[in-house]
KEMAR-221378 format. One record per residue (C-alpha): x, y negated, z negated; residue in three letters. Coordinates in nm, 2 decimals. Each point is the difference from the previous one (the first is absolute). Layout:
residues N
- X	Y	Z	ala
...
END
This chain:
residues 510
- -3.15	-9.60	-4.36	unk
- 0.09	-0.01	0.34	unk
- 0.40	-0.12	0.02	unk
- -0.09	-0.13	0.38	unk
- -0.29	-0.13	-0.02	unk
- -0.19	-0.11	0.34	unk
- 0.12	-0.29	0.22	unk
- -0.22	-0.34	-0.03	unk
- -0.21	-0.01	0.37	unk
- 0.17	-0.25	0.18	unk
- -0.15	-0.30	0.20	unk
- 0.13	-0.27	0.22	unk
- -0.13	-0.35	-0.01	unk
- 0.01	-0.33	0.18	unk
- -0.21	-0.35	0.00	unk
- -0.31	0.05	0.26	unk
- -0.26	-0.29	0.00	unk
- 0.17	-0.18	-0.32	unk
- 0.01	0.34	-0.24	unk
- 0.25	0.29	-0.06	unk
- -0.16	0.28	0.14	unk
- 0.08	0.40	0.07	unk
- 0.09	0.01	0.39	unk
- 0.17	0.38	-0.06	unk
- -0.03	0.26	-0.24	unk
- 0.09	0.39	-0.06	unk
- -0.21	0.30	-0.05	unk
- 0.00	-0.06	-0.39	unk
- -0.14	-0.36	0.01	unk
- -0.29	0.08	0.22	unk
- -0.08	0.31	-0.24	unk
- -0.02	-0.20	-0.27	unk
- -0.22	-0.28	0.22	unk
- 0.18	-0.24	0.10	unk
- -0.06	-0.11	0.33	unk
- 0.13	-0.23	0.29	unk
- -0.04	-0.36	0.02	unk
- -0.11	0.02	-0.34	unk
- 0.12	-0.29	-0.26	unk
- 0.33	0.14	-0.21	unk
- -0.23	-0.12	-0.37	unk
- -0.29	0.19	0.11	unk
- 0.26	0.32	0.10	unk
- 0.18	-0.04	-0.30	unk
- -0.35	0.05	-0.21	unk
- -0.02	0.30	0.12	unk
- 0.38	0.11	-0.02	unk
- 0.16	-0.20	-0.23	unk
- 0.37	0.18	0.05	unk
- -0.03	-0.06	0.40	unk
- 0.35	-0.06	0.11	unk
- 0.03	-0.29	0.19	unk
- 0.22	-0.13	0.28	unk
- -0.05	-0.30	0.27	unk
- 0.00	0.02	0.33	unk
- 0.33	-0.06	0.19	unk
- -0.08	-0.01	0.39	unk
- 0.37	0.01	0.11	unk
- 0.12	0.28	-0.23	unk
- -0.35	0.18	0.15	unk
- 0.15	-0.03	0.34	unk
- 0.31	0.06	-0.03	unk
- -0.09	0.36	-0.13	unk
- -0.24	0.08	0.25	unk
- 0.32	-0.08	0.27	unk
- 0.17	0.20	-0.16	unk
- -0.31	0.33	0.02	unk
- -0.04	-0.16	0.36	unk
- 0.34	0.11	0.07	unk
- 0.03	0.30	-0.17	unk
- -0.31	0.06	0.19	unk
- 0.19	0.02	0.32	unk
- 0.13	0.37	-0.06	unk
- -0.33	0.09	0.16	unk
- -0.09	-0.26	0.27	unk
- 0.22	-0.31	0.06	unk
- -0.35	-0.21	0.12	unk
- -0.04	-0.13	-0.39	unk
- -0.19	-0.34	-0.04	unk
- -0.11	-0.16	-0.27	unk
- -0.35	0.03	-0.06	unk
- -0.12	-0.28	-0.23	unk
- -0.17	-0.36	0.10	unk
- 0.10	-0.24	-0.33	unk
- -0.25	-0.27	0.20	unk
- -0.30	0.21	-0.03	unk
- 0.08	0.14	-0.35	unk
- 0.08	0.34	0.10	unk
- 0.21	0.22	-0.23	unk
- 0.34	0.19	0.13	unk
- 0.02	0.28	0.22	unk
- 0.18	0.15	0.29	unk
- -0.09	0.11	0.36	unk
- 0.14	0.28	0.15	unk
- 0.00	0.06	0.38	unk
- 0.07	0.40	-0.01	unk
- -0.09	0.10	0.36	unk
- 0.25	0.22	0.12	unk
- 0.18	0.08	-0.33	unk
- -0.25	0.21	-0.21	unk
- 0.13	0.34	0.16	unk
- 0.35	-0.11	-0.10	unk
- -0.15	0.12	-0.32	unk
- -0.25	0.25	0.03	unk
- -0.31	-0.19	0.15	unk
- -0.18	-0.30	-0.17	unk
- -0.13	0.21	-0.30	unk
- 0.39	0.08	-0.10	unk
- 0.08	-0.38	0.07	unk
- -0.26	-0.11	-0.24	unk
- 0.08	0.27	-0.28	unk
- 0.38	-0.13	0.02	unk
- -0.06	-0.32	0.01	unk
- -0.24	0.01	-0.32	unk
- 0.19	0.27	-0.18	unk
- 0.36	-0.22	0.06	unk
- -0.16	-0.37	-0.13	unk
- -0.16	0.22	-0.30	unk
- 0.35	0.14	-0.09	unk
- 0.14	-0.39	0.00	unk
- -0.27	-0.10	-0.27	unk
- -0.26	-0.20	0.27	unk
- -0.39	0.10	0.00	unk
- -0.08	0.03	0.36	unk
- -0.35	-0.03	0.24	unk
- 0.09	0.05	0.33	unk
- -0.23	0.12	0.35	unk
- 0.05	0.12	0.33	unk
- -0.22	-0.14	0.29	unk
- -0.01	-0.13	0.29	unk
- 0.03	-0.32	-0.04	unk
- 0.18	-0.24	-0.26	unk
- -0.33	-0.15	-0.16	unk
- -0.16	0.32	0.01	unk
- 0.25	0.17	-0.19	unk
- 0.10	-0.36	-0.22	unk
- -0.43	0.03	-0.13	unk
- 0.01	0.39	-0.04	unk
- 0.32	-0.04	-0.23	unk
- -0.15	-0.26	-0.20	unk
- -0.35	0.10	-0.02	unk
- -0.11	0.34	0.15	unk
- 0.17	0.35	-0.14	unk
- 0.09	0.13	0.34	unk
- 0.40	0.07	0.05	unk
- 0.03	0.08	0.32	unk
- -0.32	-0.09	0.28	unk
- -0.04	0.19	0.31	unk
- 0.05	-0.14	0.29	unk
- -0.31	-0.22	0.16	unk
- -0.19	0.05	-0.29	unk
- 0.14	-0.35	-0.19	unk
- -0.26	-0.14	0.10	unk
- -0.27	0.17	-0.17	unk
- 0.21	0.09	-0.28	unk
- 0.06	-0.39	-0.13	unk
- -0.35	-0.10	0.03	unk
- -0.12	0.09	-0.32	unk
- 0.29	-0.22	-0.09	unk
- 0.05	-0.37	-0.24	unk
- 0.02	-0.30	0.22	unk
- 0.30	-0.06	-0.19	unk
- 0.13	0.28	0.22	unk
- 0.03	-0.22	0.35	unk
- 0.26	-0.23	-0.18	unk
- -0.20	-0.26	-0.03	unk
- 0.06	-0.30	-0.19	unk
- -0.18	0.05	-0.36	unk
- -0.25	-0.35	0.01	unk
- -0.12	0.16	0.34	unk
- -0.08	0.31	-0.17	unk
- -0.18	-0.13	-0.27	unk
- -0.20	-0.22	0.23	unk
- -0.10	0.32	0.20	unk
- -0.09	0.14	-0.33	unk
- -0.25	-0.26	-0.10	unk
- -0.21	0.07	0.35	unk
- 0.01	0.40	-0.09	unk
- 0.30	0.04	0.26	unk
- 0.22	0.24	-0.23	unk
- 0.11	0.28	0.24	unk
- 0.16	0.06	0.29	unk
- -0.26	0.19	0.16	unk
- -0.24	-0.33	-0.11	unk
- 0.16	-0.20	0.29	unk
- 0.09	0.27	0.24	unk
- -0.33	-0.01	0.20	unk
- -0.09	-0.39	-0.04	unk
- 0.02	-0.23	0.27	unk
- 0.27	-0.12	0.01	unk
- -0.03	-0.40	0.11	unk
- -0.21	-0.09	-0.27	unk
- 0.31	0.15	-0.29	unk
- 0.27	-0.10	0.19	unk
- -0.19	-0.39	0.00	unk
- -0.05	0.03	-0.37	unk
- 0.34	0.23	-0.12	unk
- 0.21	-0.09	0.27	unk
- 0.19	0.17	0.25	unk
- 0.24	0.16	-0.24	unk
- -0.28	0.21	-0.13	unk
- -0.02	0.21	0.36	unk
- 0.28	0.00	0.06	unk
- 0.07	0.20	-0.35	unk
- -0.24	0.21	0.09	unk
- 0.05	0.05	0.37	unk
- 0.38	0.09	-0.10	unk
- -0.13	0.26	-0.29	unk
- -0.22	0.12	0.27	unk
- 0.24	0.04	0.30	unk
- -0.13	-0.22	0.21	unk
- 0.28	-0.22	0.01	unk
- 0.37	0.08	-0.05	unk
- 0.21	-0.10	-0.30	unk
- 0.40	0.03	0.03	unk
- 0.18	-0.01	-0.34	unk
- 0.36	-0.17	0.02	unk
- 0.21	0.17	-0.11	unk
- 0.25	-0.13	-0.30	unk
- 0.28	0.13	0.15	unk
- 0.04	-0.02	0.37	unk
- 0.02	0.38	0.17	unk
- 0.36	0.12	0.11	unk
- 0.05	0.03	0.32	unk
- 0.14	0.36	-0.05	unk
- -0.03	0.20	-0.32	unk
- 0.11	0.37	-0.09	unk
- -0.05	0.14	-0.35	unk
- 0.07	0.29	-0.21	unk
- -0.22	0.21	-0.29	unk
- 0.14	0.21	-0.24	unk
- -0.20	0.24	-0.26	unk
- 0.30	-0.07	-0.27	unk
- 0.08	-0.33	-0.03	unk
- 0.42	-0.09	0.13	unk
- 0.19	-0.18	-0.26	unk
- 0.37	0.04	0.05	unk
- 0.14	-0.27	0.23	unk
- 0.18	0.27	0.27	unk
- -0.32	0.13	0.03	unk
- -0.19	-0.33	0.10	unk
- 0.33	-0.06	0.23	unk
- -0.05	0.31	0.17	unk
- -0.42	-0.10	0.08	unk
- 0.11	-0.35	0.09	unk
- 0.24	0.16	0.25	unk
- -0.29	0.23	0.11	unk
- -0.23	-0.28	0.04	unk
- 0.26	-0.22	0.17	unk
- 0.05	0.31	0.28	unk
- -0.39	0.02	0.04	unk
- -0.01	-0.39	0.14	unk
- 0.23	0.00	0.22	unk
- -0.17	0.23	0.27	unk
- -0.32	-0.26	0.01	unk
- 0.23	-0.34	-0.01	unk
- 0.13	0.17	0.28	unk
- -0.35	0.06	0.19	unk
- 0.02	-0.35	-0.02	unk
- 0.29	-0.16	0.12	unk
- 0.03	-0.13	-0.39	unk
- 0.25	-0.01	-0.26	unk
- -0.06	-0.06	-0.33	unk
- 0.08	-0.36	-0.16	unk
- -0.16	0.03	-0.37	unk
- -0.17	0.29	-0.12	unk
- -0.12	0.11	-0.40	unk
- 0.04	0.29	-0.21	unk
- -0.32	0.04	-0.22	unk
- 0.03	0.23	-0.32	unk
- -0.29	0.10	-0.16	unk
- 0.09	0.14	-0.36	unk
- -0.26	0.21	-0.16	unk
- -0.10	-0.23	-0.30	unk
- -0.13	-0.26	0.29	unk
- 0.27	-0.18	0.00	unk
- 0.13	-0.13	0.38	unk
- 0.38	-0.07	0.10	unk
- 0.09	-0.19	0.30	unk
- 0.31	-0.04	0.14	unk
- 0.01	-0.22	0.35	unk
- 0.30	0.03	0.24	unk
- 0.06	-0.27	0.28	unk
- 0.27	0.06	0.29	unk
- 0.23	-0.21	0.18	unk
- -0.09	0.12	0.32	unk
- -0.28	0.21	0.16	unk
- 0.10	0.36	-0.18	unk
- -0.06	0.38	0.13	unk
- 0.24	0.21	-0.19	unk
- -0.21	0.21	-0.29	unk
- 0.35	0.07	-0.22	unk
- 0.04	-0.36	0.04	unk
- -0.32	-0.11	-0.14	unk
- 0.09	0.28	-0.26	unk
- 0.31	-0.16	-0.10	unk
- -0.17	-0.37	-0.07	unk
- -0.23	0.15	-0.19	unk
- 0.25	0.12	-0.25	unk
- 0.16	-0.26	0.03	unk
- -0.30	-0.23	-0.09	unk
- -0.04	0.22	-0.34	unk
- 0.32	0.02	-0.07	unk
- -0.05	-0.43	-0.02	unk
- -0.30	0.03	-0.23	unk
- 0.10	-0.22	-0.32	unk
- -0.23	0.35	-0.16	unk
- 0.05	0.34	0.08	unk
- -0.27	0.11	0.19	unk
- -0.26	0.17	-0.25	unk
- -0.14	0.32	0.11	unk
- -0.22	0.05	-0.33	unk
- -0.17	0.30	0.01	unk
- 0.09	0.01	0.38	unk
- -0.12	-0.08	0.31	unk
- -0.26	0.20	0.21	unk
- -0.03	-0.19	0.33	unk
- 0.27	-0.23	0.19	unk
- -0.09	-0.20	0.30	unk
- 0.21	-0.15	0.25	unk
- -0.14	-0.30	0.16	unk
- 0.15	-0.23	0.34	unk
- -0.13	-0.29	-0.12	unk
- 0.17	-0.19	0.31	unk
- 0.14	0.10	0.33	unk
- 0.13	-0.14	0.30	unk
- 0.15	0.11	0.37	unk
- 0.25	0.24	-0.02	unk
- 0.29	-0.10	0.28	unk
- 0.21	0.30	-0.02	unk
- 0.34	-0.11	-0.01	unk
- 0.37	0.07	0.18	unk
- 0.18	0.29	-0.14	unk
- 0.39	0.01	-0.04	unk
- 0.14	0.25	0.17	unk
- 0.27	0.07	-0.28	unk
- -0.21	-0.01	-0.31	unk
- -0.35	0.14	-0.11	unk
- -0.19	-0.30	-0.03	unk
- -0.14	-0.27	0.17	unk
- 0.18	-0.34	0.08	unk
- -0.01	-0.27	-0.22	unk
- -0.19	0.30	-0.29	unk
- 0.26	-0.07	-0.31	unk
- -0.07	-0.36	-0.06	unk
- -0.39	0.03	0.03	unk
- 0.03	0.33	-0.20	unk
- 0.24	-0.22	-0.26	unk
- -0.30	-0.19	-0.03	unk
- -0.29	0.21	-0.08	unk
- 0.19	0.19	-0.23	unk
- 0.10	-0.37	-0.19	unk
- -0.36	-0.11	0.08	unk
- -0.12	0.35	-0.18	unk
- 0.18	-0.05	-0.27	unk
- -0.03	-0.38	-0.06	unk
- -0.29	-0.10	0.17	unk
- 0.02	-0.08	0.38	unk
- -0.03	-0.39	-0.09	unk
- 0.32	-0.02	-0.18	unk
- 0.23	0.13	0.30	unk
- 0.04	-0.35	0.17	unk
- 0.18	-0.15	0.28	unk
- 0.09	-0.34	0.09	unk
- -0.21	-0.19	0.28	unk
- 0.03	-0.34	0.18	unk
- -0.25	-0.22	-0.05	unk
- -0.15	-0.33	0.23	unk
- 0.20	-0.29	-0.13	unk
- 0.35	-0.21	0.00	unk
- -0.04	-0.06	-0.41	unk
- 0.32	0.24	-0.09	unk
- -0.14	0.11	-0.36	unk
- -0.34	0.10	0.19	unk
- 0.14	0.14	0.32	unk
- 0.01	0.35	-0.13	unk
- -0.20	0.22	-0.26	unk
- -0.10	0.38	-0.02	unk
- -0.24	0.26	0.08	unk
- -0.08	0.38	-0.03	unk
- 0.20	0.19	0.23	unk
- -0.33	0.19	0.08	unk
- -0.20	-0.33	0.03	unk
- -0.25	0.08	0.31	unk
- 0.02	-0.37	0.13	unk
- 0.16	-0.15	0.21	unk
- 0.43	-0.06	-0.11	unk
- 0.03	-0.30	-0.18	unk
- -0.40	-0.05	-0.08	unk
- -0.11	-0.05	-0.33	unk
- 0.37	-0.08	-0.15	unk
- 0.06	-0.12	-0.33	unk
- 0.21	-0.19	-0.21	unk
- 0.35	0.16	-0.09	unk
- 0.00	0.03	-0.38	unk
- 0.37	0.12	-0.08	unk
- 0.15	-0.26	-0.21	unk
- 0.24	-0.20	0.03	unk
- 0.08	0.07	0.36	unk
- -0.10	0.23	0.25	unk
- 0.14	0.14	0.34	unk
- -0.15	-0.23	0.28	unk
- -0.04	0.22	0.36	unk
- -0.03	-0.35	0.18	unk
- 0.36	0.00	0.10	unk
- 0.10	-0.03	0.36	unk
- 0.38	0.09	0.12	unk
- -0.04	-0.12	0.32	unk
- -0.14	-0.33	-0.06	unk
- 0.25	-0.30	0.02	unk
- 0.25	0.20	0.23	unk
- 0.03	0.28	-0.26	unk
- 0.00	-0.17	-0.29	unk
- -0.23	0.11	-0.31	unk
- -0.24	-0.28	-0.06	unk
- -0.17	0.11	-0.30	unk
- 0.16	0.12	-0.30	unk
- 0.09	0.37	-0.10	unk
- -0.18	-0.09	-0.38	unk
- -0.31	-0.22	0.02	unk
- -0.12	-0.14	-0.35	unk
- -0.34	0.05	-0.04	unk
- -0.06	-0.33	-0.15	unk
- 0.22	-0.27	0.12	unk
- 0.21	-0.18	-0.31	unk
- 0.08	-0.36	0.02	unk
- 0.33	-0.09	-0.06	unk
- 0.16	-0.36	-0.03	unk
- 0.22	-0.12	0.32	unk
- 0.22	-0.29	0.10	unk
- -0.09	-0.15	0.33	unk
- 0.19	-0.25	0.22	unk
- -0.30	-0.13	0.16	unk
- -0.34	0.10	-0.13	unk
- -0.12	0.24	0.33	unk
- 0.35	0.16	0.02	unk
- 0.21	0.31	-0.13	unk
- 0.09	0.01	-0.33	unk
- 0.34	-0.03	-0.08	unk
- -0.05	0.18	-0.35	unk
- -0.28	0.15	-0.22	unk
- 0.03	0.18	-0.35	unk
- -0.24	0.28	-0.01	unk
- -0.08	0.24	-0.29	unk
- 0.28	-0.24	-0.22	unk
- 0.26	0.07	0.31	unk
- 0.12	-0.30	0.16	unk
- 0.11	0.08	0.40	unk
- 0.18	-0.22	0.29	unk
- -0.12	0.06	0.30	unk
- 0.30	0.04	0.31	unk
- -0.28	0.14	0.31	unk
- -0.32	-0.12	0.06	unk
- -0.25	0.08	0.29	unk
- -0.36	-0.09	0.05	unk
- -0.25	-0.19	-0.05	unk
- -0.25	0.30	0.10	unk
- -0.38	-0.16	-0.08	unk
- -0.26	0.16	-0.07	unk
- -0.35	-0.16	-0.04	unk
- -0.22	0.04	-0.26	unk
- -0.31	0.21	0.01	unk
- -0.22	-0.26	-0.05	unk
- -0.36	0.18	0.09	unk
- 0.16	0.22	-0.31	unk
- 0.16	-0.24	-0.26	unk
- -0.21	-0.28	0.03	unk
- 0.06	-0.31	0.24	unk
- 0.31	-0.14	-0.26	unk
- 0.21	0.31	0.01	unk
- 0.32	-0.09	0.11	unk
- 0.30	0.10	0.29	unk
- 0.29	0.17	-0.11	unk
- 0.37	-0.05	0.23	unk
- 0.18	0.31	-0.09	unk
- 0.41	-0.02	0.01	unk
- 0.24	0.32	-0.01	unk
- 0.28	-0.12	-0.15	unk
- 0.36	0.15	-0.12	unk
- 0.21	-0.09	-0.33	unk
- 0.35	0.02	-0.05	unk
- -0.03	0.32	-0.13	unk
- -0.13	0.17	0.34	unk
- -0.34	0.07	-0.12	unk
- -0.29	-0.14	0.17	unk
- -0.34	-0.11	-0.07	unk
- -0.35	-0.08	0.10	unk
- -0.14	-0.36	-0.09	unk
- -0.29	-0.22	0.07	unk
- -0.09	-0.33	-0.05	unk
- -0.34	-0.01	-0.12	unk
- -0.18	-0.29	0.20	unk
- 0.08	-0.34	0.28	unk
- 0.18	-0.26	-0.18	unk
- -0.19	-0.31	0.07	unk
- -0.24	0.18	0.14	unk
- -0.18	0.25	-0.25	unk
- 0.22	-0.07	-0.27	unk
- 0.25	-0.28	-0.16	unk
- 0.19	0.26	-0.22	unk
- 0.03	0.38	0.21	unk
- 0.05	0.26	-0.26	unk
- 0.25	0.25	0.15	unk
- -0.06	0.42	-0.09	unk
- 0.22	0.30	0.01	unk
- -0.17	0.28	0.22	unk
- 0.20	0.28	0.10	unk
- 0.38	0.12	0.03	unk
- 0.20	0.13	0.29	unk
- 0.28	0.17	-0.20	unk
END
């Protein structure tokens, strides 16, 4: 008795017109007779053992992203090939014009492209033509790998229907009036088929044909700039892949320069031998031209990975993409050092930005209002906008450091405190008339006397923001006994907006 015996086939199902039926099976399954579309009772008649699984769309998809982008070692023009609103099953297009002799010709393509999906456990069809539908129809339902050029044509004639891409109920109603290949409607007239099928039905045809263009879109959009690298035994050691991203860096630099560019992000693509893609994106502060600098955030941008970068079985292409660019203004040089003015702090942050992620290194910004807690927030050092668009919110506790301060305001005296709460606290205070200083207030279980006071500075409400009953605050610096001074503000007009102000603690000046 055999200790292993054979697998069950296997079958995938789904619901289709109100029954489970087969929509994909393997090369077992259709030997024993099962077929597509057919009900999963009358397939398990046949094969009783059939090992079932139901259709998942999204995990479907998400693999054949990931093929689509492994898929870019060899052409980086991959789009996605299926139509879910005419029923058509998964697939990629490739758009190899230019690239074949990178590898051989087309005939060496093809062979690596089969013989590497084989090797990662995927049965493959795949055609070479002219056109996308002619070689989407051959793959699918002709035998031919690779068809020479101008004879598409001809070759798909002899061709399914169901090879234009055509939505199944218009197949089957071109099957009932003895319409079953392509070569059936090729020489028609084309008014009276076009009146009955619709339009879709020449176009199909007219694009399978080459009489009218078909672009694919790309998934990924195409780098401005690419170099890559090839080797016959795969790199695994992490000085070695330093040493290539170095290389690759150096081989940029000399076309960024052509033009007038510098680099602002750019990726590193591995492509490991099992199939398996790494990508690693770097984004600068500033328009970059310096290859052992680009070198540098790159190992720095490893050396952040929460996993070590896994080489497997190694990897036998890397790529080095410039995803973005922009002008390059070459900049002042120092005469006493070896750099350019004003380099360390934007080299401080790529190499933080490498490491961290580019979003994390932050700076403070003004923003477009009088409210003190909203008045600043942060962005990206590297943000591409405007300074001060597209703040946000400070979220650093308790208090935060507030950039709104102004030394020369009030004859040189600092208006706004040194610490600025980031919420305001209210506080209880003792008042000799209800819209004057307070002559004390206890605050956080502290009672205070107040010797100096100064203000009231008013600021309105944002009412187009808080809603027509927000409310005015008169903000007071005051002094205790002590010598320390604080930042207070009456929230809202007595008589006016309010009967009873609430007063609030918002920010100390020493």
């Amino acid at each position: 008795m055999d200790a292993h015996p054979e697998t069950p086939p296997v079958v995938i199902t789904d619901t289709v017109r109100n029954a489970i039926r087969i929509v994909a099976l393997d090369q077992r399954a259709r030997a024993c007779g099962v077929r597509l579309n057919q009900t999963l009772s009358d397939a398990r008649a046949l094969v009783p053992d059939l090992d079932c699984h139901s259709a998942d769309d999204e995990a479907n998809r998400a693999l054949l992203l990931k093929i689509a982008g492994w898929c870019e070692r060899y052409t980086p023009l991959v789009a996605l090939g299926s139509d879910p609103e005419e029923g058509h099953d998964h697939g990629l297009f490739m758009d190899i014009t230019g690239c074949a002799h990178l590898l051989g010709g087309e005939a060496a393509l093809i062979a690596d492209l089969e013989a590497r999906l084989r090797a990662q456990g995927f049965h493959v069809r795949l055609c070479l033509a002219d056109t996308p539908g002619a070689a989407w129809a051959m793959a699918r339902y002709g035998q031919e790998r690779i068809i020479a050029e101008g004879a598409h044509a001809g070759a798909i004639l002899p061709l399914s229907l169901s090879g234009l891409r055509l939505p199944p109920a218009m197949v089957a109603s071109l099957g009932r009036v003895g319409l079953k290949t392509i070569g059936c409607i090729a020489g028609l007239p084309r008014a009276p088929l076009a009146a009955r099928f619709g339009a879709r039905l020449m176009q199909r045809l007219d694009q399978a044909l080459g009489r009218e263009e078909e672009a694919i879109s790309p998934i990924m959009p195409v780098a401005e700039l690419s170099t890559e690298r090839r080797f016959a035994e795969p790199v695994t050691h992490q000085d070695e892949i330093s040493r290539v991203i170095a290389a690759l860096a150096a081989g940029i630099i000399e076309p960024l320069e052509r033009r007038g560019l510098g680099l602002r992000r750019c990726r590193l693509k591995l492509f490991r031998v099992d199939g398996h893609v790494d990508e690693l994106d770097v984004q600068t502060a500033r328009p970059l031209r310096d290859a052992k600098m680009i070198g540098r955030l790159f190992d720095e941008r490893i050396a952040g990975l929460h996993d070590d970068l896994d080489a497997g079985f190694g990897f036998d292409l890397i790529r080095l993409d410039v995803v973005h660019a922009d002008p390059f203004d070459a900049a002042q040089t120092e005469m006493m050092a070896h750099h350019a003015a004003g380099q360390g702090h934007d080299a401080l942050v790529d190499r933080l930005g490498a490491r961290l992620g580019l979003d994390r290194v932050q700076r403070f910004v003004l923003a477009d209002t009088h409210i003190p807690e909203r008045s600043f927030g942060r962005q990206p050092v590297a943000h591409l906008g405007a300074p001060g668009s597209g703040a946000r919110r400070s979220g650093l506790g308790n208090t935060a450091l507030a950039l709104a301060s102004d030394p020369e305001a009030d004859g040189g005296i600092i208006t706004r405190p040194l610490i600025l709460f980031d919420r305001p606290e209210l506080m209880q205070t003792i008042a000799e008339v209800p819209d004057g200083p307070p002559l004390r207030f206890r605050w956080r279980g502290v009672s205070y006397e107040i010797v100096r006071s100064e203000g009231p500075e008013r600021i309105a409400c944002e009412w187009w923001r808080d809603g027509r009953g927000a409310r005015t605050r008169d903000y007071f610096r005051v002094e205790d006994r002590q010598g320390y001074r604080f930042w207070m503000f009456r929230h809202g007009l007595y008589g006016r907006e309010t009967s009873d102000p609430a007063w609030y603690m918002h920010g100390l000046f020493a």
